[in-house]
RODO-2510 file (C-alpha; in nm, 4 decimals, decimal comma):
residues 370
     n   res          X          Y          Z
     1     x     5,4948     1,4229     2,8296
     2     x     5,6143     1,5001     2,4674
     3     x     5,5409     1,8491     2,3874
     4     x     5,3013     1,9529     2,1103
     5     x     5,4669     2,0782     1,7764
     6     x     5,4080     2,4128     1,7168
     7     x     5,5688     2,6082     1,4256
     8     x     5,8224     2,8356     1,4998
     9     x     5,6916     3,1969     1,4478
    10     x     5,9624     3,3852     1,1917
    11     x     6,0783     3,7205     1,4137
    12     x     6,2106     4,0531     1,2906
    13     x     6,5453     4,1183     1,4035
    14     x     6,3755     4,3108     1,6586
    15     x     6,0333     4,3010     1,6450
    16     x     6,0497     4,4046     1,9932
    17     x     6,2033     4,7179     1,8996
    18     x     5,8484     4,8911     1,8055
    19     x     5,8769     5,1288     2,0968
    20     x     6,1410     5,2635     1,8391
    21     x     5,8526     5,4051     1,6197
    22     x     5,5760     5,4106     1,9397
    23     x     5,7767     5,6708     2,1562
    24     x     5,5044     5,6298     2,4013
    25     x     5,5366     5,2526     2,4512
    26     x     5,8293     5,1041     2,6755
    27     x     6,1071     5,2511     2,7764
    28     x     6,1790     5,1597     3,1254
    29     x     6,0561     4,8366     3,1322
    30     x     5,7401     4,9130     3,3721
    31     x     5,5450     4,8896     3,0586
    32     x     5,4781     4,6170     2,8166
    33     x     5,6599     4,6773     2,4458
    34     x     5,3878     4,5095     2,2516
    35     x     5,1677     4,7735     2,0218
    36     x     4,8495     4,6887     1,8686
    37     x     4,8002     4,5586     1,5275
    38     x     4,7423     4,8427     1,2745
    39     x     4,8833     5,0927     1,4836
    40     x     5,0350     5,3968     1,3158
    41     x     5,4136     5,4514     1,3772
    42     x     5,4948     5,7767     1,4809
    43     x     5,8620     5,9090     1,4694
    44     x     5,7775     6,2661     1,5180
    45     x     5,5511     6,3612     1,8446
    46     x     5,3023     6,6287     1,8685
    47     x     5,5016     6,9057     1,9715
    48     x     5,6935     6,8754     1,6627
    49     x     5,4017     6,8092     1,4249
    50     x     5,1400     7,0411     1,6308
    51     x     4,8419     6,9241     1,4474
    52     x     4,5877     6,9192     1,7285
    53     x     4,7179     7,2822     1,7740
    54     x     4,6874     7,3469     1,3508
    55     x     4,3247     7,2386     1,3711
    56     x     4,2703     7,4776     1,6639
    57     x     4,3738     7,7800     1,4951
    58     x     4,1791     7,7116     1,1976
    59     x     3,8789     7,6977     1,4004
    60     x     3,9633     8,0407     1,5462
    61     x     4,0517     8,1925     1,1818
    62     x     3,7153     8,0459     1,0602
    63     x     3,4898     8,1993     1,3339
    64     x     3,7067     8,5430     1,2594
    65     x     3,6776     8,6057     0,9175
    66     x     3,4505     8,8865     0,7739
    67     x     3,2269     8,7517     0,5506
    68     x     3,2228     8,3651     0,4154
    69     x     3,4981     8,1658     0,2696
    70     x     3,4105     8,1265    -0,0798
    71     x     3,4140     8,5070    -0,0527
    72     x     3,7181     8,5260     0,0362
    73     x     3,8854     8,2215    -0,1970
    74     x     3,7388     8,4101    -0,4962
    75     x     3,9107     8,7335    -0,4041
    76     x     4,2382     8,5779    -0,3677
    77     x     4,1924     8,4063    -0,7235
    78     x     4,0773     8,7690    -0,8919
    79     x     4,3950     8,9119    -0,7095
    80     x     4,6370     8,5981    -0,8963
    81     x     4,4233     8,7108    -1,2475
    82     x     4,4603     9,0580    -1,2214
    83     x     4,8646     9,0282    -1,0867
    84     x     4,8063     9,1746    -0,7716
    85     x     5,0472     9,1773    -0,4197
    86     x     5,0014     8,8663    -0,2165
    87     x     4,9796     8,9806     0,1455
    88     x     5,1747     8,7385     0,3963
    89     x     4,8444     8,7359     0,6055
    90     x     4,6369     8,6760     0,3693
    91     x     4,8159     8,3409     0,2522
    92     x     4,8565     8,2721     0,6215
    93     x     4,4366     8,3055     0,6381
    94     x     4,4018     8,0999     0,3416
    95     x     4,6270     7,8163     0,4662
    96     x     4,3870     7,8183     0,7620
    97     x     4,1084     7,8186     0,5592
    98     x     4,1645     7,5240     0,3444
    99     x     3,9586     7,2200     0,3778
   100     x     3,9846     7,0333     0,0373
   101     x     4,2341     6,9341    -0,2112
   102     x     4,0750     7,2003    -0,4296
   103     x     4,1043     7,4636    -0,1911
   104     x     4,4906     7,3274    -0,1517
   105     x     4,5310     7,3532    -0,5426
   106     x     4,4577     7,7365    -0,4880
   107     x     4,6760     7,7527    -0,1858
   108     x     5,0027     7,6195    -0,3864
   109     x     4,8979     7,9020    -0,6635
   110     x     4,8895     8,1730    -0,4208
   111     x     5,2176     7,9937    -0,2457
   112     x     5,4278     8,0230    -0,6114
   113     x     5,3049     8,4155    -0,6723
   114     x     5,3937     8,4954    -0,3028
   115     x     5,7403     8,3027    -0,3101
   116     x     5,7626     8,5206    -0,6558
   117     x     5,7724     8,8279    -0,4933
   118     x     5,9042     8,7755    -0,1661
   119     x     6,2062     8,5064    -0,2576
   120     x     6,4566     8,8121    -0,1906
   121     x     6,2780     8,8491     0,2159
   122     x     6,4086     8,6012     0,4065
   123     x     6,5212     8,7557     0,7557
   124     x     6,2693     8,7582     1,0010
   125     x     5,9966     8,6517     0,7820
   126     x     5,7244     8,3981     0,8755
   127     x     5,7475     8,0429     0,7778
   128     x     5,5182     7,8924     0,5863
   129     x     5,6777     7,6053     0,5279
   130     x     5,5732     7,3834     0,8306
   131     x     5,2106     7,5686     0,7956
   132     x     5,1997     7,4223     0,4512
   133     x     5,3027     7,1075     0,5817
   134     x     5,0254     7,0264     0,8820
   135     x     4,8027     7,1367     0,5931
   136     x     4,8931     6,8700     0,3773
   137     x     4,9248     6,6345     0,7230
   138     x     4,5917     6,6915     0,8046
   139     x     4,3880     6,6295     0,4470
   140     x     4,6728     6,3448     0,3545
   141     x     4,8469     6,5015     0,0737
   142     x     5,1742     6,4063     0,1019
   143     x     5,2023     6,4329    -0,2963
   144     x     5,1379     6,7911    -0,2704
   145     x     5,3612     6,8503    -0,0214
   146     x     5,6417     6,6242    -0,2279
   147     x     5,6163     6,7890    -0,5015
   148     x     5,5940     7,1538    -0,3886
   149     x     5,9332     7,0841    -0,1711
   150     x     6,1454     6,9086    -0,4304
   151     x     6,0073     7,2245    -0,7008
   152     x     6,3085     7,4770    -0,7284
   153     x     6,1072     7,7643    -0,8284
   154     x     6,0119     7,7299    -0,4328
   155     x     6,3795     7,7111    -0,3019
   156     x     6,4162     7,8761     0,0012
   157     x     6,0085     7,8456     0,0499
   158     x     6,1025     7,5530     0,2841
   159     x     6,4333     7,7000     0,4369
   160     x     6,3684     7,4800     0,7793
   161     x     6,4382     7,1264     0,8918
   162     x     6,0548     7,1011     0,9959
   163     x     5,9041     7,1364     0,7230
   164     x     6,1310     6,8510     0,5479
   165     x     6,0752     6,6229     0,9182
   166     x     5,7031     6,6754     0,9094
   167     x     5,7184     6,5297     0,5757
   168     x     5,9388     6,2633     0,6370
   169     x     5,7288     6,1854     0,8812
   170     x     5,4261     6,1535     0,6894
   171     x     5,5698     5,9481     0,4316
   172     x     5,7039     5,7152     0,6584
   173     x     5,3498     5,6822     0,8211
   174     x     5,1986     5,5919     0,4541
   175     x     5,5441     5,3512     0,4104
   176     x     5,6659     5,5741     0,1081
   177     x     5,9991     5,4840     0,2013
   178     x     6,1585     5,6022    -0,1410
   179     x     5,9487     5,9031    -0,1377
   180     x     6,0960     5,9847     0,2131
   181     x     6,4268     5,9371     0,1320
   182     x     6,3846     6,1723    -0,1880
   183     x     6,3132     6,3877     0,0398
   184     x     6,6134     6,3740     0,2537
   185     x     6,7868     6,3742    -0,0175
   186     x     6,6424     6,7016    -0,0956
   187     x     6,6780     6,8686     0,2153
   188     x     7,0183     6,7309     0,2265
   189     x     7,1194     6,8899    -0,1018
   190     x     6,9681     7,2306    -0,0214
   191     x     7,1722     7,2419     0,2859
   192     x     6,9827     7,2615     0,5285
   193     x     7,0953     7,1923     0,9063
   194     x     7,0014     6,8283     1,0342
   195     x     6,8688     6,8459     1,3553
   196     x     6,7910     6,4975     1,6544
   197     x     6,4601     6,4337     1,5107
   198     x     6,5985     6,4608     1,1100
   199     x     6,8714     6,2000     1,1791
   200     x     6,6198     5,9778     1,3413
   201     x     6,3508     6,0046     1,0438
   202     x     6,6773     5,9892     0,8150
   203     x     6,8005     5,6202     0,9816
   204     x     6,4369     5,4884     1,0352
   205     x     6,3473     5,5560     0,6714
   206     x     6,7114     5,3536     0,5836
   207     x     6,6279     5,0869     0,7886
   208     x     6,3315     5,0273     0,6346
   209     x     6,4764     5,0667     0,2615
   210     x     6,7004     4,7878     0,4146
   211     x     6,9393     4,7661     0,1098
   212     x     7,3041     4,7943     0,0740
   213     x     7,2452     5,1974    -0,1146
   214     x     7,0498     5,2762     0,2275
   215     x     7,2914     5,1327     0,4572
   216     x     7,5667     5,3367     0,2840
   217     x     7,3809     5,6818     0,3166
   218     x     7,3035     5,5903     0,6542
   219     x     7,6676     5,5636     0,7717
   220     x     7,7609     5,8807     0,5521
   221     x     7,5078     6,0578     0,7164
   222     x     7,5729     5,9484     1,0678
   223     x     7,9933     5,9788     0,9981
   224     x     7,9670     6,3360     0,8856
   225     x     7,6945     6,3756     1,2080
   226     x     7,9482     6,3081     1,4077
   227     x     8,2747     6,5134     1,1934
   228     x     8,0639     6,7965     1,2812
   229     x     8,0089     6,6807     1,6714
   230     x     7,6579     6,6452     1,6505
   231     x     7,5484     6,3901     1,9249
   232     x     7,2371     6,1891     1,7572
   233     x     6,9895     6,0332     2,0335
   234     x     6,9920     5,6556     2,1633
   235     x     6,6501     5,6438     1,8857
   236     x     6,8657     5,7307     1,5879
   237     x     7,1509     5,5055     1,6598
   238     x     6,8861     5,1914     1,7612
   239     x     6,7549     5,2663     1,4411
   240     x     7,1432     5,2156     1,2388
   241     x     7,2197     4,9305     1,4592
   242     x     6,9374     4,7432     1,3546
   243     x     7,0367     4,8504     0,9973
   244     x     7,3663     4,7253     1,0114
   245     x     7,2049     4,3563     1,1520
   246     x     6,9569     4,3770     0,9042
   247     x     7,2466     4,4426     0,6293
   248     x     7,4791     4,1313     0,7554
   249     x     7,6901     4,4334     0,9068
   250     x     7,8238     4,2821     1,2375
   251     x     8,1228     4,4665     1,2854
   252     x     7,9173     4,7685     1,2451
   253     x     7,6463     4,7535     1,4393
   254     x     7,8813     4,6419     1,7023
   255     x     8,0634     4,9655     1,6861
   256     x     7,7452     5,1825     1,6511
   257     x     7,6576     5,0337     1,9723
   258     x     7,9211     5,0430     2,1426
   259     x     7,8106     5,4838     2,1339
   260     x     7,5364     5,4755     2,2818
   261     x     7,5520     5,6399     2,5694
   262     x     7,3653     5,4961     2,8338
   263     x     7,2334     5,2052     2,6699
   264     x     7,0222     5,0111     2,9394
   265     x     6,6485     5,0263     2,7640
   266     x     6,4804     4,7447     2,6127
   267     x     6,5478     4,8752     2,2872
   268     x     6,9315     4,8066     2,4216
   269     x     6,9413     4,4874     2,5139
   270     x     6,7257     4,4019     2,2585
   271     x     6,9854     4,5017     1,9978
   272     x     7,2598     4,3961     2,2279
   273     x     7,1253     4,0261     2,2326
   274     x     7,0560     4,0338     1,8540
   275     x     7,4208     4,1241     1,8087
   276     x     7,5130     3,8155     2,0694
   277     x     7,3627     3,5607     1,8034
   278     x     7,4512     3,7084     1,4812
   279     x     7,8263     3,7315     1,6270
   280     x     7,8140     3,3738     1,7385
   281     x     7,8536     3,4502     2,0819
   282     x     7,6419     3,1616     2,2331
   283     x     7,7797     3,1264     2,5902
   284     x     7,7570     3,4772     2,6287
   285     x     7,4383     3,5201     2,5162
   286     x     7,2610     3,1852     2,7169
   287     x     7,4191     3,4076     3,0390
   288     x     7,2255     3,7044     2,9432
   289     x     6,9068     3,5035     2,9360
   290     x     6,9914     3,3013     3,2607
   291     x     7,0865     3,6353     3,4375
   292     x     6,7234     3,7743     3,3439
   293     x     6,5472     3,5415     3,4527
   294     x     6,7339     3,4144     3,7861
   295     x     6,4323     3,3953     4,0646
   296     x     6,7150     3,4296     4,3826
   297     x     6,8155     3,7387     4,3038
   298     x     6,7602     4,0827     4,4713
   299     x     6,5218     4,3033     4,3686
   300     x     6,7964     4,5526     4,4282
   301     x     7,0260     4,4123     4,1693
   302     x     6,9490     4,5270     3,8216
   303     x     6,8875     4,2847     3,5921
   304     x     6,8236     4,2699     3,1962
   305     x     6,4742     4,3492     3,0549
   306     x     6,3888     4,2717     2,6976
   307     x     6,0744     4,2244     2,5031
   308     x     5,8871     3,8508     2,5175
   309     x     5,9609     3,8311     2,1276
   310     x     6,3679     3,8020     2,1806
   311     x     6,3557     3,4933     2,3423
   312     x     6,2063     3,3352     2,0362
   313     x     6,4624     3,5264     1,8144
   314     x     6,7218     3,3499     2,0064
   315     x     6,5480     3,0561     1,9768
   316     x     6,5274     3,0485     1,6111
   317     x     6,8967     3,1294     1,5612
   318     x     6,9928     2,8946     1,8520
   319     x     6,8735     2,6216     1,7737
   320     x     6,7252     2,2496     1,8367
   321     x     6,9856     2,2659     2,1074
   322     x     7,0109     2,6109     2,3263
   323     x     6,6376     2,4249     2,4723
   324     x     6,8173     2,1882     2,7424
   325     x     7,0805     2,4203     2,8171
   326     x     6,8141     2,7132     2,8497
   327     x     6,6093     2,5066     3,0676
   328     x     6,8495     2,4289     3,3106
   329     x     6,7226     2,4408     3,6714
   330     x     6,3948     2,4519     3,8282
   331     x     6,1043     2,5623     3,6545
   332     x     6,0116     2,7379     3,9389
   333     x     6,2314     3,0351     3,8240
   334     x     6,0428     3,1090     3,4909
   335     x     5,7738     3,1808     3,7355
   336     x     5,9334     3,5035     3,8165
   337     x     6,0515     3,7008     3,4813
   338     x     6,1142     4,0711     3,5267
   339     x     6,0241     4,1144     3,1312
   340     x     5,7727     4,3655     3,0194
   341     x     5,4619     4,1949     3,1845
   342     x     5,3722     3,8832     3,2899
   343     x     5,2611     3,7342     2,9222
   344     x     5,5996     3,7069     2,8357
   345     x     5,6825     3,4070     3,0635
   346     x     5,5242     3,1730     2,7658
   347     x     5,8094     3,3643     2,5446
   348     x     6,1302     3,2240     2,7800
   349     x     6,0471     2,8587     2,6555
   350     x     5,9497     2,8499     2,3290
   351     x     5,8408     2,5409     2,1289
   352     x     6,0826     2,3666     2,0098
   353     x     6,1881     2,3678     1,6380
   354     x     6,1495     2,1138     1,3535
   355     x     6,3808     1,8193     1,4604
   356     x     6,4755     1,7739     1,1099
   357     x     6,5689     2,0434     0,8045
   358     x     6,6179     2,3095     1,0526
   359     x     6,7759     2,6522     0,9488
   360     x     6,9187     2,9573     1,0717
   361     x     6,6231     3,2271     0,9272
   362     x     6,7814     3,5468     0,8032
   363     x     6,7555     3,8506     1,0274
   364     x     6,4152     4,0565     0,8182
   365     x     6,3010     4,4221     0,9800
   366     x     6,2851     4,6124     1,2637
   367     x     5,9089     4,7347     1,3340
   368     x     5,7405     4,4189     1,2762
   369     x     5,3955     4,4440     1,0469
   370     x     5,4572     4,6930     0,7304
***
């Protein structure tokens, strides 16, 4: 029987990849890679970030402090009138204390007059930076926080790489991609040491800028990582892999790649297979596919996992014709896929494209839905 037309869905390069910006999704292929629509995409996890723990201690600085709040907010503004010493524990209360963008607009006063007199104390002293930061995290003002980092009457106010990844972070939630990358830029020029989670934030934000000016300061960045023998995580590389595809970079990404140490995630082959079609290498590629989906093999012999959406990449790149030479065999053996979960056997035989007019689709993003 004739199959139905269907239109062929357009994919991301790797749409499959979101376990890139869901750390908690995937991984080892026990789980399923799909996230739900609307999700947030997290690059940083909570023991970076340490809201839930923020909140917690301004619970405990609430219940603690003598008298009431507004008590206390208007003695901090008589002290900025009347030019008097800002106390490090005192800011530190008031950063705790603040529950509004008003009471924020007072807390980046009190942050310039403090900065003002301690900008020559610097060893050993408490940063405020990353305090500031979850602040700004928590009541979503990521302008704030821009513009108090980027000031240079506060240089040396946020002298760490978490303050600057928290940020990041944030933007990159709320897709200010050029924001973020101002901000790199920033840290960058004051700097300041990159650490795993800045060069992931730093490739993810490129890859989403997806032009050539991104893709050039994320191979600077990444080259002088590894001058200076940093070793950047299987995330961070994923990330300028998918950059290079996304870029028309083949030679690249194949080289990127080819670093990763231990590359046999989904995010992996994913990648790896996306780098099979945009090199041309067809035969290669149908073998990859065949090999995952063989139903005689052992369950001792490791196979390939991907997400369901690659098979419809490939199909889209492939091809009217990669269907009867996909499809060779029993059908029996699509019964038994070791993909994410079972809903991706629909995925291994896609409907086939328009007949007529048909066209090799550029490669577009990484995470899927912006």
């Amino acid at each position: 029987m004739a199959a139905t037309f269907r239109p062929r869905k357009q994919v991301p390069v790797l749409q499959a990849l979101r376990s890139l910006v869901y750390p908690w999704v995937g991984g080892s292929g026990s789980t399923c890679c799909l996230c739900p629509l609307g999700a947030k995409r997290y690059l940083l996890t909570d023991s970076i970030v340490k809201l839930k723990e923020f909140q917690r201690k301004k619970v405990a600085v609430a219940c603690n402090l003598p008298g009431t709040k507004e008590t206390y907010l208007r003695k901090l503004e008589e002290k900025l009138t009347q030019n008097k010493l800002i106390l490090k524990e005192e800011l530190r209360t008031l950063l705790h204390l603040c529950a509004s963008r008003d009471d924020v607009e007072l807390a980046k006063h009190v942050i310039y007059r403090y900065h003002a007199e301690n900008r020559n104390i610097t060893l050993g002293e408490y940063k405020f930076g990353p305090l500031f930061m979850r602040l700004c995290y928590e009541l979503d003002l990521e302008d704030s926080a821009v513009e108090l980092i980027k000031d240079q009457h506060l240089q040396g106010f946020f002298s760490d790489s978490t303050s600057f990844n928290i940020l990041m972070d944030m933007l990159f939630i709320k897709g200010k991609y050029k924001s973020a990358l101002e901000v790199l830029i920033e840290m960058k020029n004051q700097d300041l040491k990159f650490n795993k989670d800045t060069y992931v934030l730093a490739f993810a934000i490129c890859y989403k800028l997806n032009s050539p000016e991104s893709f050039q300061i994320c191979t600077t960045l990444r080259e002088e990582a590894l001058i200076k023998g940093e070793i950047l995580s299987r995330r961070a590389s994923c990330f300028a892999v998918a950059l290079a595809l996304n870029q028309n970079q083949v030679a690249k990404a194949i080289s990127i790649f080819s670093q990763i140490m231990n590359p046999e995630s989904i995010i992996c082959t994913n990648l790896n297979i996306m780098i099979h079609i945009q090199s041309n290498m067809l035969e290669t590629l149908i073998d990859i596919l065949k090999d995952a989906t063989e139903g005689n093999r052992s369950r001792f012999v490791k196979r390939h996992v991907f997400s369901e959406e690659v098979p419809c990449a490939a199909g889209s790149w492939l091809g009217p014709s990669w269907h009867p030479r996909w499809q060779v065999g029993s059908r029996a053996q699509w019964q038994r896929p070791p993909l994410c979960h079972t809903a991706a056997v629909p995925a291994l035989c896609p409907p086939s494209p328009p007949a007529e007019g048909w066209q090799r689709e550029p490669v577009e993003k990484l995470t899927g839905h912006d």
